[in-house]
C-alpha positions, -999 to +999 in steps of 0.1 A: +355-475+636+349-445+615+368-435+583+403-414+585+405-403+553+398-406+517+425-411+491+429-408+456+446-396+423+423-371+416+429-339+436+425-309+425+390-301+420+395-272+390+401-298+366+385-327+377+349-338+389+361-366+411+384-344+431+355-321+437+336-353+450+365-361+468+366-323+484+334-318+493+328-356+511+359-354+526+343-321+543+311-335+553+325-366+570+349-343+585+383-358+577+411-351+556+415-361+516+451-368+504+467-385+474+486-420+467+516-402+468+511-396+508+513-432+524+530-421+554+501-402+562+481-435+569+492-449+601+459-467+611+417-469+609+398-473+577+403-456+546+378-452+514+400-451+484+379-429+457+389-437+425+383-435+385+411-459+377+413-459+335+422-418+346+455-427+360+487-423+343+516-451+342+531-433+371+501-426+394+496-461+385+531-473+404+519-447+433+488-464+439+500-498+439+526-487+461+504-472+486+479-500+486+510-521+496+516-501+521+480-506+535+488-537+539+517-541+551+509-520+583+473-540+583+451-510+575+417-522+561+402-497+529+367-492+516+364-485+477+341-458+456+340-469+419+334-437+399+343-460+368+348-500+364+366-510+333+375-546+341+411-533+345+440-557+359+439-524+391+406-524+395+403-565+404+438-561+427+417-533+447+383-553+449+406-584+460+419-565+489+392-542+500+370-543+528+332-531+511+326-512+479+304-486+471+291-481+434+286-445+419+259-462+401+237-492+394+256-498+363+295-502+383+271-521+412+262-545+382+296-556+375+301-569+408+274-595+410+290-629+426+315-608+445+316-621+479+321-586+494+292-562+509+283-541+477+265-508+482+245-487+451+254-452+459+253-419+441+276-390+433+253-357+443+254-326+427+289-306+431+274-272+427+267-251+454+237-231+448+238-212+476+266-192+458+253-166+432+261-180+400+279-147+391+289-121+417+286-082+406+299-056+426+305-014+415+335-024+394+335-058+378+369-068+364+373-096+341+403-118+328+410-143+306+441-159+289+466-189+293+471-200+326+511-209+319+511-167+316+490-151+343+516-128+360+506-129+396+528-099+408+505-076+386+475-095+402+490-084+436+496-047+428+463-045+413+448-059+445+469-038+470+457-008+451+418-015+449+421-022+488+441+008+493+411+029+477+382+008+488+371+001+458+341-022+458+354-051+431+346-085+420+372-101+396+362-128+370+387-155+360+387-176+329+416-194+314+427-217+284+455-240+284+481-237+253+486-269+236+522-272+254+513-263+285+509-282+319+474-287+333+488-280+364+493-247+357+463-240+364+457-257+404+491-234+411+478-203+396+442-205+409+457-209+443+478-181+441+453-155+429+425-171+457+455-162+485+453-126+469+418-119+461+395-142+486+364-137+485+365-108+457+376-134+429+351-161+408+365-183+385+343-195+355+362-222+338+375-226+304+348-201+287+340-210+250+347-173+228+307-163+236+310-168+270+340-144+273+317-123+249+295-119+274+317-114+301+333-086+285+299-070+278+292-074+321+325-063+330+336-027+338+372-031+328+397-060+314+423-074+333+456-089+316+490-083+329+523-097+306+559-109+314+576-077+300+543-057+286+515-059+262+529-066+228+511-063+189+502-103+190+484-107+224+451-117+208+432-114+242+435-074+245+421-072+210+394-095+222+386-070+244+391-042+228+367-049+198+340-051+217+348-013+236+357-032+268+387-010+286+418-029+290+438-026+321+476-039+314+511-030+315+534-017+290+568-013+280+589+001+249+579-025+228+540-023+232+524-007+202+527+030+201+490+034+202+480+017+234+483+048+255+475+050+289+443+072+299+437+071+264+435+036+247+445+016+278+453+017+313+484+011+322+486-008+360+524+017+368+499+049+364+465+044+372+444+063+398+414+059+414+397+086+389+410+062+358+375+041+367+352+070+368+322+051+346+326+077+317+361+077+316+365+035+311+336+044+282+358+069+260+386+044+267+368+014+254+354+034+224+387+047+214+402+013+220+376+001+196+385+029+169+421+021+165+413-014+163+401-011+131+430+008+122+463-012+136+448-045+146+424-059+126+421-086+098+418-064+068+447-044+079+470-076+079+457-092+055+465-053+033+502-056+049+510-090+039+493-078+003+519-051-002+546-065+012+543-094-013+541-070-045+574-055-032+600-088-037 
């Protein structure tokens, strides 16, 4: 009897390695990957619980005792793949009631000398697909970065209908950070969303450190970041951008800073045509962009406000 699916905590493969695992073998052996918190999904056959068990939270936890239980309650026999062994209290109830277990290495096949189950030394292969080009390039390369909690995906979707609606030949680059408040899985929800919109046209590349995005914005055509209401004086990202004569694509509002003018500093998503990414055009845009920066939006300059304002009380 063949497996019918692998389970675990750990699914969603843009923020964890063992979900990627859990993906991509889940694919190959042609059957379905779910998490603890689906037991009524299991109704019979073997399953291979994949798990890394000093990752899970109090609650996951509760959901994976409870759906062990389950398992055996209806009789359902389950394989294990250690990615981790700890020696946790978990860990010994799931060896207790498994079937077989494979190791991810020699080290987790070491701890189970004595065990009176079949123990098998497997390995974790590579998750990277290297048929893919490491970095897609098209006519127009389009890049973004920022917090994930505040990607506006309505902007995305305009954006989208209107490079379709041209046939413009794109490729979109996606890096986000997470603010210190924010939810991790921001991110799974927002990835998802902007795949459904851009298919095959959008890359993402991670949490970039600050010369990776450098080096994206040197590649890149024009930047991509829409906002809630519209760009406003503290949204570091544009300057980012902007300092380095990249052309920032964005929206605006009556409270964006004066000087972020469409055509000239910026482009603003409500106006632009398809003549707003004539090559020349995004390179005065970028330039000027980069002018005004050290005029309205640099270090010096605040650090001169804050100066004068002080001698004033």
């Amino acid at each position: 009897m063949g497996l019918k699916c692998i389970v675990s905590s750990h699914m969603n493969p843009n923020l964890s390695g063992v979900a990627k695992f859990n993906r991509i073998l889940a694919q190959k052996l042609e059957i379905p990957c779910i998490g603890f918190d689906h037991p009524l999904d299991v109704s019979s056959g073997i399953v291979l619980l994949s798990v890394k068990v000093r990752d899970l939270s109090p609650s996951e936890l509760d959901q994976a005792r409870r759906f062990v239980a389950v398992l055996s309650d209806r009789a359902i026999a389950y394989d294990l793949f250690f990615h981790s062994f700890d020696s946790l209290e978990f860990e010994y109830e799931l060896v207790e009631g498994s079937r077989q277990i494979f190791c991810g290495n020699a080290e987790i096949q070491h701890c189970f000398q004595g065990i009176d189950k079949p123990i098998v030394n497997a390995w974790c292969p590579s998750l990277m697909d290297l048929k893919k080009l490491p970095v897609q390039e098209r006519e127009l390369n389009l890049f973004a970065f920022g917090m994930a909690h505040k990607i506006q995906v309505r902007y995305y979707k305009m954006l989208r209908e209107f490079l379709d609606k041209h046939a413009v030949d794109y490729q979109l680059w996606v890096s986000t950070a997470f603010h210190e408040k924010a939810n991790f899985g921001d991110f799974g929800a927002i990835s998802a969303q902007l795949s459904g919109v851009f298919a095959d046209r959008i890359q993402f590349m991670g949490f970039l450190s600050d010369e990776a995005v450098g080096y994206f914005l040197r590649k890149a055509h024009i930047f991509v970041t829409f906002f809630e209401k519209g760009v406003r004086a503290n949204n570091t990202s544009v300057y980012a951008a902007m300092e380095r004569g990249c052309a920032v694509l964005t929206n605006t509002d009556e409270y964006s800073p004066p000087w972020m003018q469409h055509q000239e500093t910026i482009l603003d998503i409500r106006y632009v045509t398809p003549d707003d990414f004539e090559p020349a055009l995004l390179k005065r845009i970028g330039a000027k962009a980069q002018e005004m920066i050290a005029t309205h939006a640099s270090w010096d300059e605040l650090a001169n406000l804050i100066n004068r304002n002080l001698s004033l009380c």
